[in-house]
Every structure is written in structure tokens, then in C-alpha cells.
N, C-alpha and C positions, 0 to 999 in steps of 0.2 A: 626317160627318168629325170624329168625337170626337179623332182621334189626333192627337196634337201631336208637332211635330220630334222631340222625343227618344225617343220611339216608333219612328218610321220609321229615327231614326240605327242607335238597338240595335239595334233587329233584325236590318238591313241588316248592320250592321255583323259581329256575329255568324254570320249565313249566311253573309255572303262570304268569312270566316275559315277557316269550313269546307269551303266549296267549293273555295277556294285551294288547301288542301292537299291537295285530291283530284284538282285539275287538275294538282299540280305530280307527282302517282306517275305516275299517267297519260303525264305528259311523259317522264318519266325513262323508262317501262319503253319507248315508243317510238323514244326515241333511244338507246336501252344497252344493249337486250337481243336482241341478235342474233339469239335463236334461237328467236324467235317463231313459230310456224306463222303461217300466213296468214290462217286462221279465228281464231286470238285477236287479231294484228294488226286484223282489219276490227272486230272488234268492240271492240278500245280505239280506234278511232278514233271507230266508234258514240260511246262514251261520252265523247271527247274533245268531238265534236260535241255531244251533250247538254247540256257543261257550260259550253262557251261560249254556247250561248241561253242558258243557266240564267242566266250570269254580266249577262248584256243584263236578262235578265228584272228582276234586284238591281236595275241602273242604274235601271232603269226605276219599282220599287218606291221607289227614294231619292229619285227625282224628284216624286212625287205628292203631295210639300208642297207643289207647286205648284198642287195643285187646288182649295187652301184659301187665301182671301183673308187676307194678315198682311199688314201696312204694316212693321209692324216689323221682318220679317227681312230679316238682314244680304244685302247683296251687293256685291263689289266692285268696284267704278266706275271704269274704266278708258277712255279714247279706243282706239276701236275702230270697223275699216274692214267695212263691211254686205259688200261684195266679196269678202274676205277671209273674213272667215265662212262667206260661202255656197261660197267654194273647199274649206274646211277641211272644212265638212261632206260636199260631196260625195269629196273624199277618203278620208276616214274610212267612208264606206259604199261605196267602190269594188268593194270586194271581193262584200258582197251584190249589187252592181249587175251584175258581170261574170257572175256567178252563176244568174244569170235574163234572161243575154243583154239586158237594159237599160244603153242607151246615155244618159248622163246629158251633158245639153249647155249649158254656161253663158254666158248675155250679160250681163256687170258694167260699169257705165262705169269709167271710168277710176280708177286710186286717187287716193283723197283727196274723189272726188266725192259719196262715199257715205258720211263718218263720222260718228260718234254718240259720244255721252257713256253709257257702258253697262256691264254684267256681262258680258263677252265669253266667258267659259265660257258659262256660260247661253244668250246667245242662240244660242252657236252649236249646243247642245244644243235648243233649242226648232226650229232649224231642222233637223237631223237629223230630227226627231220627222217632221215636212212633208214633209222626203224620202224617208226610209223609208218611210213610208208609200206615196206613191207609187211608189214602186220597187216595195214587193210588189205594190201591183196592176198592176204596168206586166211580169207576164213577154214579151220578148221586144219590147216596143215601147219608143220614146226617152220622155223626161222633160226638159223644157227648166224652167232656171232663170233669170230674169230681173230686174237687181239694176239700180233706177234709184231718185235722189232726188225727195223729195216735200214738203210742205209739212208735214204730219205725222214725218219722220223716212223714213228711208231705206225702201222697197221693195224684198223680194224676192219675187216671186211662182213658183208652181210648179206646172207645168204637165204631166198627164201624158195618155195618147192610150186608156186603158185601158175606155173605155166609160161610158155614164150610170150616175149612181146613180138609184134612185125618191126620187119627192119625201119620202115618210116617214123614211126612213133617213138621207138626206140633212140632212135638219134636223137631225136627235140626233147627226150627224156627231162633231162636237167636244166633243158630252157624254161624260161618264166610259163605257168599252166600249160607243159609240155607233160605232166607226171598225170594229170587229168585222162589222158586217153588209157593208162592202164590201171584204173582204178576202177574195181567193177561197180554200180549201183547196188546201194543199199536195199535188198529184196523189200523191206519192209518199207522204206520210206522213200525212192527212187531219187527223190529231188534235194533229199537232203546233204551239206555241204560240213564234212568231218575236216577238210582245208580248202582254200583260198586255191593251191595249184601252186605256190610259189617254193614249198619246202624242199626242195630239192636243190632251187635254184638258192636259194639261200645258203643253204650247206653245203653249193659248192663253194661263194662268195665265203662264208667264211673258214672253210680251210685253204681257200687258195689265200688267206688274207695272213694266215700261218705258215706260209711256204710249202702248201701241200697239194692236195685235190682231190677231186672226185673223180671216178670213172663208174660206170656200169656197164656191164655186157654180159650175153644171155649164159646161165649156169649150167653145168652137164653133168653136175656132181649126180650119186646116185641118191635115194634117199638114205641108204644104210650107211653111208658116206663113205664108202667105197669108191674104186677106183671110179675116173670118168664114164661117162655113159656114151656108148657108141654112134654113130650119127643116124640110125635108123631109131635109136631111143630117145631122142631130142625132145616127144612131146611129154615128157617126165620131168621135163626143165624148167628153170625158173631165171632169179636174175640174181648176179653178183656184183654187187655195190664194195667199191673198192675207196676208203676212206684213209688217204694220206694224212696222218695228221703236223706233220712237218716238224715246227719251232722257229721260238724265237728269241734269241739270246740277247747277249748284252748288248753286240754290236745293231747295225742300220737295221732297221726294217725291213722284210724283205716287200717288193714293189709286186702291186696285185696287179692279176694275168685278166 
């Protein structure tokens, strides 16, 4: 990880410059040009469709100063509710979630029971990271999100019904294109690319950058959520993503892991 911010800003910056203005013909010839056939229609929608992963992929690429420990980069520190976050983020992915008939279901306590001193763009980008992911392994089953406080800083954990990982893969989980091996192909499009690989490894860099972390490990919960599931019922299992969100007060920084 030779590249430094200003690497990842330009380039970033410049792709999306151009991509902008590709998305914005796109737009126009869809909303204006009447006399579209229906064969060029499906296919600017194709390519409308291309350009908004492309445009995730960007995010995604800007984000991966996160996979590189700095003490020193800037973030802004705002009081900010772990509840509210985790509403925000499943919000913001509603749309992939209806998409693949994934029912996203949240239990926050109360507000105010869950705040933190934090970069609340950020966390609530590290928790995206946690849900998306889940969501795409989760075609057609729920994904429960679960937002209680802790003695470490607020808990969200994320819980999806999508089957075991193997123990191998599972470990490189959270490593850079480690979240790739459990991500099944797109039936319809096999090749195509909803992330980069790095989201996970990102959202652990930025909560451990909060004093917090990530973990995952395989779930046994039942589907009715009910007690655990016994070890002969394990292939009912899925994965729970365990999201520290830590804080960070007035005093030092805490030093990234």
C-alpha cells in the first residue's frame, strides 16, 4: 500500500468526472428522446445500469485509504446516534435489497441509548460495507440488524441466514478481496462486479480507526430467532458480522490496530 491519499483523491476524482458526464447523456437521451426504439432504450438502460456500479465501484476505490493505517488523517467528529446509522445505511441499500427479494429487519434500542463521539459519514459508510455484503449473499432470505450498547462503544451486529462459509475463506474474510470467495455469482451476469473486494476490509480500517472493530463468525441463530441451533443444524447458518463502533472524545486519538 505505496499509494497515499492524494493518489486515491486524483484519480478518483478524475474517473468520476468522466463518468459524470456519461451518466448525465445517458440521462438526457432517456428522459427526451421520445423516439427511441425499444432495442436502443434497453440498451441505454444497459449502460445506465453499468455506470451506476461503475459509480459504487469509485466510492469504493476512495474508500480504500482506509486499508492503510494513518493516525493522522483528518475526520470529523461529530455526536452521532449507532441507531440512526444503522437506519441510514439500510436505507441507502433499500433499493439493492428489494432487488434480491432481501428483507432487511432492524432492532435499535431507543435513541440516545446508542451515542458516540465519531465521523458519522464514515461509520455509517463502514456499516454499508457489513450490509451490502450481506444483502448480496442473502438473495431472497432476511438479514437482521441488531444495535445495542456496550462497554466498548455501541454495537451493531449483522446477521444474515445465507449459509456457512469454510473455515479458509472465512478467516481472509475481512482481508483485502478476501469477502470475494463468499460472494456467489450473479446467475444472470456471472462476470459482473457489484464491489471491488475491498468493503469489508475498509470497515474494518475504519472502525478500528474509531477505537472499535470488526469481527465475523459463522451464525447458529435459528431463522425464527430463536434460541441457537444445535451443531447437527449448522447448515441453516449464516454469518455474524459483529461491528464495534467504539469513539472518540475529546482527548488523543486512539492509535489504529
Amino acid at each position: 500500500m505505496w499509494m497515499d491519499d492524494e493518489f486515491f483523491g486524483r484519480v478518483g476524482h478524475d474517473l468520476r468526472g468522466e463518468l459524470a458526464t456519461m451518466l448525465a447523456g445517458i440521462h438526457y437521451l432517456l428522459r427526451y428522446q421520445k423516439d427511441l426504439g425499444a432495442g436502443s432504450r434497453d440498451m441505454l438502460e444497459r449502460v445506465r445500469g453499468a455506470g451506476e456500479r461503475l459509480k459504487r465501484l469509485l466510492d469504493e476505490f476512495d474508500n480504500a485509504v482506509w486499508l492503510r493505517a494513518d493516525t493522522s488523517r483528518p475526520m470529523s467528529i461529530a455526536r452521532c446516534d449507532a441507531g440512526e446509522l444503522a437506519r441510514l445505511a439500510a436505507a441507502h441499500l433499500g433499493e439493492m435489497a428489494a432487488a434480491r427479494g432481501v428483507r432487511v429487519s432492524l432492532d435499535a434500542e431507543p435513541d440516545g441509548a446508542t451515542t458516540l463521539e465519531g465521523d458519522p459519514e464514515l461509520l455509517r459508510v463502514a456499516l454499508e460495507y457489513v450490509l451490502g455484503f450481506a444483502i448480496l449473499r442473502s438473495r431472497d432470505r432476511p438479514v437482521t440488524i441488531r444495535v445495542a450498547g456496550a462497554e466498548g462503544g455501541p454495537v451493531v451486529t449483522v446477521v444474515d441466514e445465507a449459509g456457512p462459509v469454510s473455515p479458509e475463506p472465512l478467516a481472509r474474510l475481512l482481508d483485502p478481496f478476501g469477502e470475494r470467495a463468499a460472494i456467489p455469482a450473479d446467475p444472470v451476469a456471472p462476470r459482473r462486479r457489484e464491489r471491488l473486494g475491498l468493503g469489508l476490509a475498509i470497515a474494518r480500517g475504519i472502525l478500528d480507526a474509531h477505537g472499535g472493530g470488526l469481527t465475523v463468525q459463522p451464525s447458529t441463530e435459528r431463522r425464527d430467532g430463536g434460541a441457537s441451533a444445535s451443531a447437527a443444524d449448522m447448515s441453516a447458518a449464516g454469518l455474524r458480522f459483529t461491528c464495534t463502533l467504539g469513539g472518540i472524545g475529546g482527548g488523543e486519538r486512539p492509535k489504529l490496530a
